[in-house]
C-alpha positions in Angstrom: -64.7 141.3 -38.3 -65.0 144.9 -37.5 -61.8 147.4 -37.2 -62.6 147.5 -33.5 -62.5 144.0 -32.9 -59.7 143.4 -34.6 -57.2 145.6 -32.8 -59.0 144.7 -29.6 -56.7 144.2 -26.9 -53.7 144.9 -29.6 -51.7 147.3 -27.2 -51.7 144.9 -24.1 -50.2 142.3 -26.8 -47.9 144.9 -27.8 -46.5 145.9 -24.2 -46.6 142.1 -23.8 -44.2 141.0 -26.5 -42.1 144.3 -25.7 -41.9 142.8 -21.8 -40.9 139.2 -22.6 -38.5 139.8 -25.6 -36.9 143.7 -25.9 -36.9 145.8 -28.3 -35.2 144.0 -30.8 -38.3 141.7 -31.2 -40.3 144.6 -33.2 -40.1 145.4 -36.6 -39.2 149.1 -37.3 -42.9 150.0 -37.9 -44.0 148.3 -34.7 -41.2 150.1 -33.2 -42.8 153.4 -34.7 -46.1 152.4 -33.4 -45.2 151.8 -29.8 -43.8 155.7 -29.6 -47.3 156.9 -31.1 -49.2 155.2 -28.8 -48.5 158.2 -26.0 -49.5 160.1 -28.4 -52.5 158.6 -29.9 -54.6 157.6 -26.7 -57.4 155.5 -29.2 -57.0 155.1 -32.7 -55.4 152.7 -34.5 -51.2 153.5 -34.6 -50.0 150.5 -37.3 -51.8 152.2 -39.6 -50.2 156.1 -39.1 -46.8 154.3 -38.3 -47.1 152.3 -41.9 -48.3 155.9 -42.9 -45.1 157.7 -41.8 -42.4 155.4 -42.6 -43.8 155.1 -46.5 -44.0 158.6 -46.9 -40.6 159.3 -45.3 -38.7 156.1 -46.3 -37.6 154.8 -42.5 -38.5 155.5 -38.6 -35.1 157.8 -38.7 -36.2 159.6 -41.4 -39.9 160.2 -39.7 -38.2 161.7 -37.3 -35.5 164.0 -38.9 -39.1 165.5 -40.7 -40.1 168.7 -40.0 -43.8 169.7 -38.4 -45.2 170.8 -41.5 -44.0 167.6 -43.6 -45.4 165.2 -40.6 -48.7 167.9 -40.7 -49.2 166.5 -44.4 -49.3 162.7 -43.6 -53.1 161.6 -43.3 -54.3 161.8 -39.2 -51.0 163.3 -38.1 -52.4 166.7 -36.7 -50.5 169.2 -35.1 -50.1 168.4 -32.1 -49.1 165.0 -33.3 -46.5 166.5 -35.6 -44.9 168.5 -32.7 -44.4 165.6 -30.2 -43.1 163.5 -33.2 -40.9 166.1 -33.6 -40.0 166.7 -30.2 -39.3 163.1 -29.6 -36.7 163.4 -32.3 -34.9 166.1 -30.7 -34.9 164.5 -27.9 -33.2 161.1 -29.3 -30.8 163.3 -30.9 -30.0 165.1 -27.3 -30.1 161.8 -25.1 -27.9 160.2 -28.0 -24.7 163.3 -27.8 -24.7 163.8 -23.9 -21.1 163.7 -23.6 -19.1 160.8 -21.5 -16.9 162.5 -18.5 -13.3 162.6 -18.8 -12.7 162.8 -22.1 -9.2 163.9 -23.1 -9.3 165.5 -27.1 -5.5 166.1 -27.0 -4.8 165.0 -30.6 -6.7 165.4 -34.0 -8.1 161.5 -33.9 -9.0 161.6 -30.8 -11.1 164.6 -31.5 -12.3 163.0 -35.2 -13.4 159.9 -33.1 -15.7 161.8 -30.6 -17.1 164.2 -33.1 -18.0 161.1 -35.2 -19.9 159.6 -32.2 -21.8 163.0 -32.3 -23.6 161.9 -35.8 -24.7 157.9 -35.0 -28.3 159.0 -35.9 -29.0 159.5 -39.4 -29.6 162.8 -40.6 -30.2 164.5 -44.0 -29.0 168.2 -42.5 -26.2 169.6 -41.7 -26.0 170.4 -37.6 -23.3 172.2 -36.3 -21.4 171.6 -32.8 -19.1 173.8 -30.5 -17.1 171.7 -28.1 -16.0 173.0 -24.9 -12.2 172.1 -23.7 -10.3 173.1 -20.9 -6.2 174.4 -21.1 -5.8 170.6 -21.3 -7.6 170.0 -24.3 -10.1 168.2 -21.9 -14.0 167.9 -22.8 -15.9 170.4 -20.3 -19.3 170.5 -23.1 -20.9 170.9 -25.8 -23.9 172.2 -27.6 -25.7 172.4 -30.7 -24.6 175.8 -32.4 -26.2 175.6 -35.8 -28.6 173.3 -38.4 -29.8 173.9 -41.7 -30.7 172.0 -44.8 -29.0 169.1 -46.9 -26.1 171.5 -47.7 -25.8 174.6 -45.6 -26.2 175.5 -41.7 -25.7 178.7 -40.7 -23.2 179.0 -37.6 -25.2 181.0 -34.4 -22.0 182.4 -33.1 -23.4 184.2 -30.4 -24.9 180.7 -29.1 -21.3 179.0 -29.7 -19.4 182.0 -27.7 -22.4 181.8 -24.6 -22.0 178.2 -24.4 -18.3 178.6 -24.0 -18.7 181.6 -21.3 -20.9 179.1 -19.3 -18.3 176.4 -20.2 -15.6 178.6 -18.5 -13.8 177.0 -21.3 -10.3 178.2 -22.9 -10.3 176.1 -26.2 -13.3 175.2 -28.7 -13.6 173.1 -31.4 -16.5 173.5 -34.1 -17.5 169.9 -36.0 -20.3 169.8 -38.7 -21.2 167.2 -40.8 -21.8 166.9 -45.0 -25.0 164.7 -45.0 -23.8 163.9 -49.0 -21.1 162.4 -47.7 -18.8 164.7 -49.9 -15.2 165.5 -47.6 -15.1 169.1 -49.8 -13.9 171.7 -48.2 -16.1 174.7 -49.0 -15.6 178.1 -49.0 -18.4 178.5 -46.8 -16.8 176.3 -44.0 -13.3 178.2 -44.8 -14.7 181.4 -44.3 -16.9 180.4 -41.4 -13.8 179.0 -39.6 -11.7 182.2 -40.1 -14.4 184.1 -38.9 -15.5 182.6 -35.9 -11.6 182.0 -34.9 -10.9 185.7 -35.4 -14.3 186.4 -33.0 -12.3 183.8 -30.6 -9.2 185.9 -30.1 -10.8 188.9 -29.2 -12.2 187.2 -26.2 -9.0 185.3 -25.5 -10.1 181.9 -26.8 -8.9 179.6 -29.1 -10.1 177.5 -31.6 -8.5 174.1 -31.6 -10.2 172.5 -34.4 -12.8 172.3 -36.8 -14.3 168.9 -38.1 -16.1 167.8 -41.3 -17.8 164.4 -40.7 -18.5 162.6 -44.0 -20.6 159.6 -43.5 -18.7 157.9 -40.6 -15.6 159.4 -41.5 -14.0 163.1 -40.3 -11.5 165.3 -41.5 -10.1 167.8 -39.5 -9.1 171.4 -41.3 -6.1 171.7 -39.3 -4.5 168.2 -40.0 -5.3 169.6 -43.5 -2.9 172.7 -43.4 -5.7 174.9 -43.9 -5.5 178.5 -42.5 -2.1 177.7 -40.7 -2.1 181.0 -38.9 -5.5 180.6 -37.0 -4.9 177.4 -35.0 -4.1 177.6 -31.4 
């Protein structure tokens, strides 16, 4: 039996089982495969989703890759590799849109949110800027910074527009430590100091920063760190 035959009709029994049972029904590569078939119009997806999740180790981890590691997977082309991509960002996006009325008036209430802000897996380190009003209320947030397994760099310029457009009076920054390590570096010391110091010359405050570890957080000013720089 040719290849052809074989996977005749194998989408319609795809979107089939997907209809009658949910998601849940699907194993992770099948899972995989359903995505790539808006992206793949004809050729067969098991095989490039079987591909994808050996060479990465799991469907998160396909789509935390970057477009030149997804390039370098047999039949994932370009333009392939940037809507894989893309659809990662987007899951990442769709999964922190923030919930209204969300008070972060005390340091777990703000370790709790931040935590829900890292559900997807992730092997770098993405930095945060939440957006609170004179009540310590959540107004928004955005994605200020991402780098590699140990190091993001903070785009302050993007943190202190967001908060303009926020109309905001407070800010806290969160980032994680993909290793899972709750060390306070020097790095994030000197980042905070720098970026709160930036704050007061506009007249804003930072209330916070957070180190997620795993699904744990810390917060650097429960920690009696830099006592003078917290609003």
């Amino acid at each position: 039996m040719g290849d052809g035959e074989l996977h005749k009709g194998h989408r319609q029994r795809m979107f089939k089982k997907f209809v009658e049972n949910g998601i849940n029904c699907f194993e992770d590569h099948e899972q995989l495969e359903m995505l790539l078939f808006s992206i793949y119009t004809r050729c067969n997806t098991n095989e490039i989703s079987h591909r994808l999740i050996s060479r990465f180790g799991s469907v998160e981890k396909v789509f935390e890759a970057s477009i030149d590691e997804l390039k370098a997977v047999k039949d994932v082309g370009e333009t392939a590799a940037i809507r894989i991509s893309f659809f990662g960002e987007f899951f990442r996006v769709l999964t922190t849109k923030k919930p209204k009325n969300i008070s972060l008036n005390s340091s777990k209430k703000i370790i709790e949110y931040c935590c829900s802000l890292y559900t997807l897996p992730t092997s770098r380190e993405i930095i945060y800027a939440l957006y609170l009003d004179s009540k310590l209320n959540l107004i928004s947030q955005s994605e200020v910074g991402r780098g590699s397994t140990d190091f993001a760099n903070l785009d302050a310029r993007t943190a202190v527009q967001g908060a303009i457009a926020a109309d905001c009076v407070n800010m806290v920054l969160v980032h994680n430590h993909p290793s899972g390590s709750s060390l306070v570096s020097n790095a994030d010391i000197n980042t905070t100091r720098e970026f709160a110091d930036l704050l007061q010359k506009i007249r804003l405050s930072l209330t916070d920063h957070i180190i997620i570890c795993g699904d744990t957080g810390h917060s650097l000013r429960s920690m009696e760190l830099m006592k003078d720089i917290w609003s």
